[in-house]
C-alpha positions in Angstrom: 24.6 -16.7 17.9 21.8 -13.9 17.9 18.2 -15.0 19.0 16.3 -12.0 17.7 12.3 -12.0 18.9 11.5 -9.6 15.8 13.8 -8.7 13.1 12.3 -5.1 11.4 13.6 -5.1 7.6 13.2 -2.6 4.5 13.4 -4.9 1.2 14.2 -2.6 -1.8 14.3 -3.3 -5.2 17.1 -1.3 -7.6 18.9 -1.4 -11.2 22.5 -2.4 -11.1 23.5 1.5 -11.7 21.1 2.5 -8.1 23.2 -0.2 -5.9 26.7 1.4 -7.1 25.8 4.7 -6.0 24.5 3.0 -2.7 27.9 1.5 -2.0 29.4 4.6 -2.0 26.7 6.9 -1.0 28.3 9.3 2.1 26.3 9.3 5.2 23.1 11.6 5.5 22.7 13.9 7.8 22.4 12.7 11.4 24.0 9.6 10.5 27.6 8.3 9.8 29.0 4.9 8.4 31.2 2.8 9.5 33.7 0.8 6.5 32.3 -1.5 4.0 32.7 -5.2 4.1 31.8 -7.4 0.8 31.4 -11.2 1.1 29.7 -13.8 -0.9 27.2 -15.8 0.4 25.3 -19.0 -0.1 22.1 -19.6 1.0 20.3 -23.3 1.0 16.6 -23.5 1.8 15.0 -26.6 2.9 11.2 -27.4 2.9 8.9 -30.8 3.4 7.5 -32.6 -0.1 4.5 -30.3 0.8 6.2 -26.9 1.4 4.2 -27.0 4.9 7.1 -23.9 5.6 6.2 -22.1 2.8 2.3 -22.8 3.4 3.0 -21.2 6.8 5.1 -18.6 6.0 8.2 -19.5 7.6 11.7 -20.4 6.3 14.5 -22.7 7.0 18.2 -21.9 5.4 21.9 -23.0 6.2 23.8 -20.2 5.3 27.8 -20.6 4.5 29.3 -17.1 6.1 33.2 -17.6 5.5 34.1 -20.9 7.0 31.1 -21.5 9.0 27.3 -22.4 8.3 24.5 -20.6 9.8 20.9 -21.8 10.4 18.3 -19.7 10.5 14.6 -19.9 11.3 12.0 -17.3 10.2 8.4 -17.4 11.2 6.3 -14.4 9.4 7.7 -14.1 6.1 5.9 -11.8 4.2 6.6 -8.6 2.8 4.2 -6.0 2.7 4.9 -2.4 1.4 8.6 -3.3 1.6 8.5 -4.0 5.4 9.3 -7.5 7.0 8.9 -8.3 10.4 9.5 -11.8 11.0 10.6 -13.7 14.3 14.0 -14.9 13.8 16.5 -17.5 15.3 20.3 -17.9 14.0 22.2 -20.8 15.1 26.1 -22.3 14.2 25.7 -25.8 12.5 28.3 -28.2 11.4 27.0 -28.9 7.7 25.2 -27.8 5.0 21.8 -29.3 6.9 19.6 -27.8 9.3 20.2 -29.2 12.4 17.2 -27.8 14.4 18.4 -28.8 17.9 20.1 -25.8 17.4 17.7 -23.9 17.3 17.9 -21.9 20.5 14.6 -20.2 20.5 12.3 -22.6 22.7 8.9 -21.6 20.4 10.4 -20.9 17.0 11.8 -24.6 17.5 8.3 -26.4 18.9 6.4 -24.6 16.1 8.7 -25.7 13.6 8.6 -29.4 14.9 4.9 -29.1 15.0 5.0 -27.9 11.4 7.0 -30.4 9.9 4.9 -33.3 12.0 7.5 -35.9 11.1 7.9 -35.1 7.5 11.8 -35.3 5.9 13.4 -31.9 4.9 15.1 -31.8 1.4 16.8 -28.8 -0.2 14.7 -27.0 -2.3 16.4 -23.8 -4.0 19.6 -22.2 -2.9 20.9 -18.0 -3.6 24.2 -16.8 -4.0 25.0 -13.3 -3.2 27.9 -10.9 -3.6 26.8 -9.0 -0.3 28.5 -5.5 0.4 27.6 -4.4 4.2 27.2 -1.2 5.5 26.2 0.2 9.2 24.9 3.3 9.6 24.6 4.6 12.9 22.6 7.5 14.0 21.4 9.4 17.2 19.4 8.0 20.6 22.3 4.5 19.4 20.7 3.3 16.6 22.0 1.5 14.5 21.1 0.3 11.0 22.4 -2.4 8.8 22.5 -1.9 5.0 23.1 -4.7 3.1 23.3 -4.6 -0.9 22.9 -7.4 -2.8 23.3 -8.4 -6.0 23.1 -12.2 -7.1 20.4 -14.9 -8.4 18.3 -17.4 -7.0 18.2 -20.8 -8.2 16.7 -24.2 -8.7 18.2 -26.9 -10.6 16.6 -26.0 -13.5 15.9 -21.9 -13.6 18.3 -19.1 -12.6 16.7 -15.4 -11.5 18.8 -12.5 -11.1 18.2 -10.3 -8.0 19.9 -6.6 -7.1 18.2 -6.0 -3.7 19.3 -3.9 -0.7 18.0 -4.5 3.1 17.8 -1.4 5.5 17.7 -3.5 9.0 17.0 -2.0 12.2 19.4 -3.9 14.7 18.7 -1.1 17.2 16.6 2.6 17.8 13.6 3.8 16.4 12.3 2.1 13.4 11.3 5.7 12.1 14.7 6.3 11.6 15.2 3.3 9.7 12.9 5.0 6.8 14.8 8.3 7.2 17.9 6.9 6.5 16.5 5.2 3.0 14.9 8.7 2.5 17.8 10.7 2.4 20.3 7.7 1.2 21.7 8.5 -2.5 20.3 5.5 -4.4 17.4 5.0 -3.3 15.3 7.5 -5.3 14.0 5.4 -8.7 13.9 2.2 -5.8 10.6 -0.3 -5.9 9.6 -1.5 -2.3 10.3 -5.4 -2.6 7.2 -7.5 -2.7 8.9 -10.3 -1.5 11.5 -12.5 0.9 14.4 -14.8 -0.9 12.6 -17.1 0.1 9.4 -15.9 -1.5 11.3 -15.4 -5.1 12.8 -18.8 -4.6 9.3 -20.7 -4.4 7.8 -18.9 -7.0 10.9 -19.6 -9.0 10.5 -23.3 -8.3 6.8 -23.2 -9.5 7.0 -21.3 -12.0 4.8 -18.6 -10.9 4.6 -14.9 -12.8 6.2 -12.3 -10.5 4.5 -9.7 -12.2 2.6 -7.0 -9.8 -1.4 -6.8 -10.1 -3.1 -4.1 -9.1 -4.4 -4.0 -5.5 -7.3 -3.4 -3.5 -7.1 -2.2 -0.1 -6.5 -5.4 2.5 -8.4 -5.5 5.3 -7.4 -3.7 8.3 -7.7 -6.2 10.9 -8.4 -4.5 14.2 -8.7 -6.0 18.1 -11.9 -4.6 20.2 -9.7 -6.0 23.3 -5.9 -5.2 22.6 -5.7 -2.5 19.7 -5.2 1.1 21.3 -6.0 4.3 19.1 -2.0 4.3 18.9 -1.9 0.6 17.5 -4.7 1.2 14.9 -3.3 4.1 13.7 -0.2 2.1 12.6 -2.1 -0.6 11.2 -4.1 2.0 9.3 -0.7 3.5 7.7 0.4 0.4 7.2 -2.2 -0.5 5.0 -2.4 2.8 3.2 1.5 2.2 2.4 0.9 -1.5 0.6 -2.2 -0.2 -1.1 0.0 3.0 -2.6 3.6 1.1 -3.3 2.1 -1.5 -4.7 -0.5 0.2 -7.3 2.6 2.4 -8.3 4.5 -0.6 -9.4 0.7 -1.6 -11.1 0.8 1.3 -12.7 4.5 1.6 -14.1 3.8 -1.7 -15.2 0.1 -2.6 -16.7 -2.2 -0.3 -19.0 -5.1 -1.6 -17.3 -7.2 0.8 -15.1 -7.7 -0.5 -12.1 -3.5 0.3 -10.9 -4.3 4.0 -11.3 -7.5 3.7 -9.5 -6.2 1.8 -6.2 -3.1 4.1 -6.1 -5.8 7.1 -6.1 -8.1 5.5 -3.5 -4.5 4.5 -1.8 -3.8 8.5 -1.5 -7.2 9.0 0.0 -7.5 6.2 2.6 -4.1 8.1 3.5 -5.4 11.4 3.8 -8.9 10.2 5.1 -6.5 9.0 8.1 -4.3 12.0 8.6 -7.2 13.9 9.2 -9.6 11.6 11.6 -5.9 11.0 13.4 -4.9 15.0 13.2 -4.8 15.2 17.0 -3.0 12.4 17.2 0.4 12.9 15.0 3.2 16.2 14.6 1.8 18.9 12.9 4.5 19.2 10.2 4.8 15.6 9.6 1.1 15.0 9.2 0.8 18.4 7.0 3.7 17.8 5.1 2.6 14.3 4.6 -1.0 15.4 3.3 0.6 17.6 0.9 2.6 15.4 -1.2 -0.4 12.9 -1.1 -2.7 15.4 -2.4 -0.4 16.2 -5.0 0.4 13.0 -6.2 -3.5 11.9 -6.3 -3.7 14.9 -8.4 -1.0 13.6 -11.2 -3.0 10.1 -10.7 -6.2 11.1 -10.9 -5.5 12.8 -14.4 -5.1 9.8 -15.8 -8.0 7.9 -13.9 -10.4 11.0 -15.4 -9.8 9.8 -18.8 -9.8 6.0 -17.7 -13.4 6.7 -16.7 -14.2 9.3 -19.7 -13.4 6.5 -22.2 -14.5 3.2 -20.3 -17.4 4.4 -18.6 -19.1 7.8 -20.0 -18.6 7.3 -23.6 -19.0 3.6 -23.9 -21.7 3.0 -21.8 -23.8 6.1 -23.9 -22.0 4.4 -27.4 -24.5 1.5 -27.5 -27.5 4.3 -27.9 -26.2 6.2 -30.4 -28.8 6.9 -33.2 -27.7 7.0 -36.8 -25.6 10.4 -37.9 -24.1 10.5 -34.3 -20.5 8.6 -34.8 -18.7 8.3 -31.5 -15.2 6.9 -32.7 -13.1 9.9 -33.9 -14.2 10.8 -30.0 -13.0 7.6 -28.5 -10.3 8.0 -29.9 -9.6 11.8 -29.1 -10.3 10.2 -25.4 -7.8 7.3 -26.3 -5.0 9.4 -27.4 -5.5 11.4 -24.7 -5.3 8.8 -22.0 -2.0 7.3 -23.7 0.0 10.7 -23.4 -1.7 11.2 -19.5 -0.1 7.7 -19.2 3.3 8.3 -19.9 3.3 11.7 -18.1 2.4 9.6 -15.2 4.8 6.6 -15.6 7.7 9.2 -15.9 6.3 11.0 -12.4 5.9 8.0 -10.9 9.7 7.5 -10.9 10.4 11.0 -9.5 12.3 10.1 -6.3 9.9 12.4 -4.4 7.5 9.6 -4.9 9.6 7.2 -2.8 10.1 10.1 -0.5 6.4 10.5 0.3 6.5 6.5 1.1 9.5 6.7 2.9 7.5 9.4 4.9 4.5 7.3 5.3 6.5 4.5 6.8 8.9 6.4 9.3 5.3 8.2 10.4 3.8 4.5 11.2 6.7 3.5 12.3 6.8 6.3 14.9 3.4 6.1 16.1 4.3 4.9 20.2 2.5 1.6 20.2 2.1 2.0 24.4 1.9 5.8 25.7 1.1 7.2 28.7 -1.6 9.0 29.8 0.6 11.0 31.8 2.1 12.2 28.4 -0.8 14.7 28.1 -3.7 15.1 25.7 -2.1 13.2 22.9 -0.8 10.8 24.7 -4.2 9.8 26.5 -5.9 10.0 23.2 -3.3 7.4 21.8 -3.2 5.2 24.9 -7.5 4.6 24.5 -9.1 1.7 23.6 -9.5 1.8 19.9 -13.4 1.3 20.0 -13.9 4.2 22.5 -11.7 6.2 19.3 -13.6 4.9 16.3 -16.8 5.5 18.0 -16.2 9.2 17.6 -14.7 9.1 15.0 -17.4 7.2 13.2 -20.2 9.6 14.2 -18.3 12.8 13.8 -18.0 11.7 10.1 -22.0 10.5 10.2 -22.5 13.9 11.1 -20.9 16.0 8.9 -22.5 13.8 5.6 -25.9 14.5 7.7 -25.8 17.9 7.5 -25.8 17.8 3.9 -28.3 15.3 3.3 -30.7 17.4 5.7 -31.1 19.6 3.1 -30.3 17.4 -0.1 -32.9 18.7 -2.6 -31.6 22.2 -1.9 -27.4 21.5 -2.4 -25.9 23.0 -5.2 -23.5 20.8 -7.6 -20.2 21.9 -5.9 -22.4 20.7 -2.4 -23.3 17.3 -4.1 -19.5 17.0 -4.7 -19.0 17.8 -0.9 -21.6 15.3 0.1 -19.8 12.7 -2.4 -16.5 13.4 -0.6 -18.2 13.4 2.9 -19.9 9.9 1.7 -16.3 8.4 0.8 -14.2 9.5 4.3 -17.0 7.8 6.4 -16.4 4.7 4.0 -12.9 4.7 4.5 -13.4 5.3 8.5 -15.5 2.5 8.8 -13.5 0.5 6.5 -11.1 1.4 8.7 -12.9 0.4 12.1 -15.1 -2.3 10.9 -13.1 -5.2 12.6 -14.0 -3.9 16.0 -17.4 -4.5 15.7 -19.7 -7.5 15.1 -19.8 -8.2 10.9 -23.9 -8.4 11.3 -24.4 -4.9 12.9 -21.9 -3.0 10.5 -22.9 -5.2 7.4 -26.6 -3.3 6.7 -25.1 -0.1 7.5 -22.4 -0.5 5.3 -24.4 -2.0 2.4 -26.9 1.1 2.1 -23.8 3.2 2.2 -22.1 1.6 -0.8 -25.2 2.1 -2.9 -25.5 5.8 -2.0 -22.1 6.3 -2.6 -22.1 4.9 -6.1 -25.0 6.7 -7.3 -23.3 9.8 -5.7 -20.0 8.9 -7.5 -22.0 8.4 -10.6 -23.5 12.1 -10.4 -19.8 13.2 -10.2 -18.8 11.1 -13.4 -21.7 13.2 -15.2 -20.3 16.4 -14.5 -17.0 15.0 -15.7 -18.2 14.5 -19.1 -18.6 17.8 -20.0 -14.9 17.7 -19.8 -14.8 16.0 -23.0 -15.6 19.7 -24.3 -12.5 20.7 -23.4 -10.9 17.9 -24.3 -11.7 18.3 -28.1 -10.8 21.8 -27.6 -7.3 21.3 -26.0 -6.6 19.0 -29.1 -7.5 20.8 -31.5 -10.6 18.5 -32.9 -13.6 21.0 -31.9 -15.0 20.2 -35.4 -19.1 20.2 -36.1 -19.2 16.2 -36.0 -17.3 15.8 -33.0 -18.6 18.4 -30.8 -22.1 16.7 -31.5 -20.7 13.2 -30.5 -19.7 14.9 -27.1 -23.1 16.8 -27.2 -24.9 13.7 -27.3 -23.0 11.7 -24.7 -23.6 14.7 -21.7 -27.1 14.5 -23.2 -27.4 10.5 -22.3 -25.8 10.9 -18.9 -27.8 14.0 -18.4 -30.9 12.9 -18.4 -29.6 9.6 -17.1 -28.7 11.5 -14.3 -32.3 13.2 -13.1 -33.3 9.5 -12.7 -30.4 8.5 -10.7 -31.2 11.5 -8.7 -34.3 10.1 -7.5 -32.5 7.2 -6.7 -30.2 9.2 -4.5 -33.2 11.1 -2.7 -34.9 7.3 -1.4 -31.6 5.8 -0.8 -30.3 8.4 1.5 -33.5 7.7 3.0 -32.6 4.6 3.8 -28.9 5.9 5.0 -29.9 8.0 7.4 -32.9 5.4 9.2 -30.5 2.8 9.1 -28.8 1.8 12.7 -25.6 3.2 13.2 -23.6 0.5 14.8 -21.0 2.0 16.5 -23.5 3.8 18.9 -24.1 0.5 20.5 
């Protein structure tokens, strides 16, 4: 049987209606299919009293393919932004129990012993799937396997239904794995899975809500002595695509905030990286790329505008209110407001250019050469050098260019405090970026005078916001005497608010700019 070292897979979540139109899809261009087989198949995963395999991420399974059962081992079985990359081992077996002297893989099968330290194996859920199969094969041989699913999962007392297809690279470029689900009929309106069988199967078993939460951006986790500029770079677009697919599915899903918010700062970790790694990537790919992120922040940060308008500037100046001044017919002017932004969004959101900018985002990492050589010219030097020697520079070109605004501070006008904001935020997200490459104590004082500056500087932004709620009552047709004083008084509070955080600003950029900078060590 196959002994694959690491198996690349795109997990997709679609409606029954999405998967029809994939079985049939034709071929995009640049690719043709070969026939469709359909086959049912049963899946039976095994764990230890303690789940020690799910604890570790890996999985066990005997799979019954026709007349024959499969084992398979997986070590690394979590999906992020639809991706999973596991290390994987098939084997025959005689029954429907592992057997795992099978396993042919000399350290999948020694980790797996280690893992299970003696401990019995029991069945612990099982999936059945009606599994239509089709290969797609494109240029340079590769080869890509489709399979559609649609089935349940199941424990002996719950039942889940699942429609899921799985884009696997068996050979080629992974980029072209992406482009094929780009251009794929089907896979427009699709969600990038959040999780293995495996994965849905546990949480099944416990009991667990599947429901997406909003997402912060994980930690880019970075090696001084192995990472390249190359590898970082994919790590970086990596993490931008989790933070983005999964605050869309936050925000189709939840009225609360904070989905909106990490999809926006998703969008601008993206575009903070595209232009620090401009040198680095195609010219159209990267421009194109920056375009449809910019537009989509702009659709999402519509709605985070009135997020903050209602649960920031007008509540926090509501508890000062002095008699006369009433602030609800306001709140709820922002209120309605916010609702209809919401639904705009939620129907955008399902545009099938959304997926495309993700589908995008992924082929682009995906396509980053992970070892170049030098001899490849300029790019490919730049991409082939040790990551620190990249983020060092890259670090202080961004110091530099929020330096020469705060050199001159008391003299910047409000469009140049905006500026300075934005300068603020793309050295955050650089060194947010880079911070694993350095000692946690040098980057930590650095870092923390930078998140106060950056908050008073995003505050000063949020006051020039508010005189949007002008607008506002104007563009919904409540511009009456008693409203337009509400909105009077709340620019008034932050105004004047504002001179005070000002002087804040002045001492704590201070304090920025005498600060070490780490990464000149």
């Amino acid at each position: 049987m196959t002994d694959t070292p690491r198996e690349i897979e795109l997990k997709l979540e679609l409606d029954t209606d999405a998967l029809k139109r994939l079985k049939t899809a034709p071929a995009p261009a640049g690719f043709s299919v070969d026939r469709a087989r359909t086959r049912v198949l049963r899946s039976i995963y095994f764990d230890t009293p303690n789940q020690a395999l799910r604890q570790a991420k890996w999985s066990l399974r005997v799979r019954k393919v026709g007349a024959d059962w499969i084992q398979t081992v997986k070590a690394g079985t979590g999906v992020f932004g639809g991706l999973s990359t596991p290390r994987e081992s098939e084997s025959r077996v005689e029954a429907a129990v592992p057997d795992l002297t099978r396993i042919a893989n000399a350290d999948l099968r020694t980790g797996l012993w280690d893992l299970l330290d003696g401990a019995p194996l029991s069945a612990v859920f099982e999936t059945e799937m009606r599994r239509t199969t089709r290969v797609f094969r494109g240029a340079a041989e590769t080869v890509i396997e489709v399979a559609l699913d649609t089935g349940e999962v199941r424990t002996l007392e719950k039942i889940q239904p699942l429609n899921e297809a799985e884009f696997e690279l068996v050979a080629g470029d992974a980029g072209d794995l992406f482009r094929l689900a780009r251009d794929l009929r089907g896979t427009g309106e699709a969600r990038f899975s959040r999780a293995s069988k495996a994965e849905r199967g546990y949480a099944l078993l416990a009991d667990a809500a599947t429901e997406v939460l909003p997402q912060k951006a994980g930690a880019v986790r970075l090696s001084p002595r192995r990472d390249t500029a190359a590898s970082a770079l994919q790590t970086i677009l990596r993490s931008c695509l989790e933070q983005i697919a999964t605050n869309r599915d936050a925000s189709l899903a939840l009225d609360a905030p904070e989905g909106p918010h990490q999809m926006r700062v998703g969008l601008r970790r993206l575009r903070s990286a595209l232009k620090i790694h401009r040198k680095h990537l195609p010219e159209a790919d990267a421009g194109e790329l920056d375009a449809q992120a910019r537009a989509l922040a702009a659709r999402v940060g519509a709605l985070r505008d009135l997020d903050v308008l209602a649960g920031e500037i007008v509540a926090s100046a509501s508890i000062s209110a002095p008699a006369g001044i009433d602030l609800d017919r306001l709140r709820a002017t922002v209120r309605s407001a916010r609702e209809d932004t919401r639904a705009g969004l939620r129907v955008q959101l399902l545009d099938p250019c959304v997926n495309a900018l993700l589908f995008d985002l992924a082929a682009l990492a995906e396509d980053v050469t992970l070892s170049p050589e030098p001899e490849d010219g300029d790019a490919g030097a730049r991409l082939a050098a040790p990551a620190t020697a990249f983020a060092a520079r890259a670090l202080e070109k961004r110091w530099k260019a929020v330096a020469r605004l705060g050199a001159r501070l008391d003299e910047l006008t409000l469009e140049e405090r905006h500026d300075m904001r934005k300068a603020l935020k793309k050295l955050r997200y650089a060194i947010e970026f880079y911070k694993s490459l350095y000692k946690r104590k040098s980057v930590r004082p650095f870092l923390s005078t930078l998140k106060k500056l950056q908050d008073v500087f995003g505050y000063l932004n949020d006051v020039v916001m508010a005189h949007r709620l002008v607008d506002l009552l104007r563009e919904r047709g409540t511009a009456e005497g008693d409203d337009m004083l509400a909105a009077g008084f709340v620019i008034g509070w932050h105004e004047r608010r504002a001179e005070i955080e000002w002087e804040r600003a002045r001492a704590l950029w201070d304090d920025t700019r005498h600060v070490r900078k780490f990464w000149r060590d």
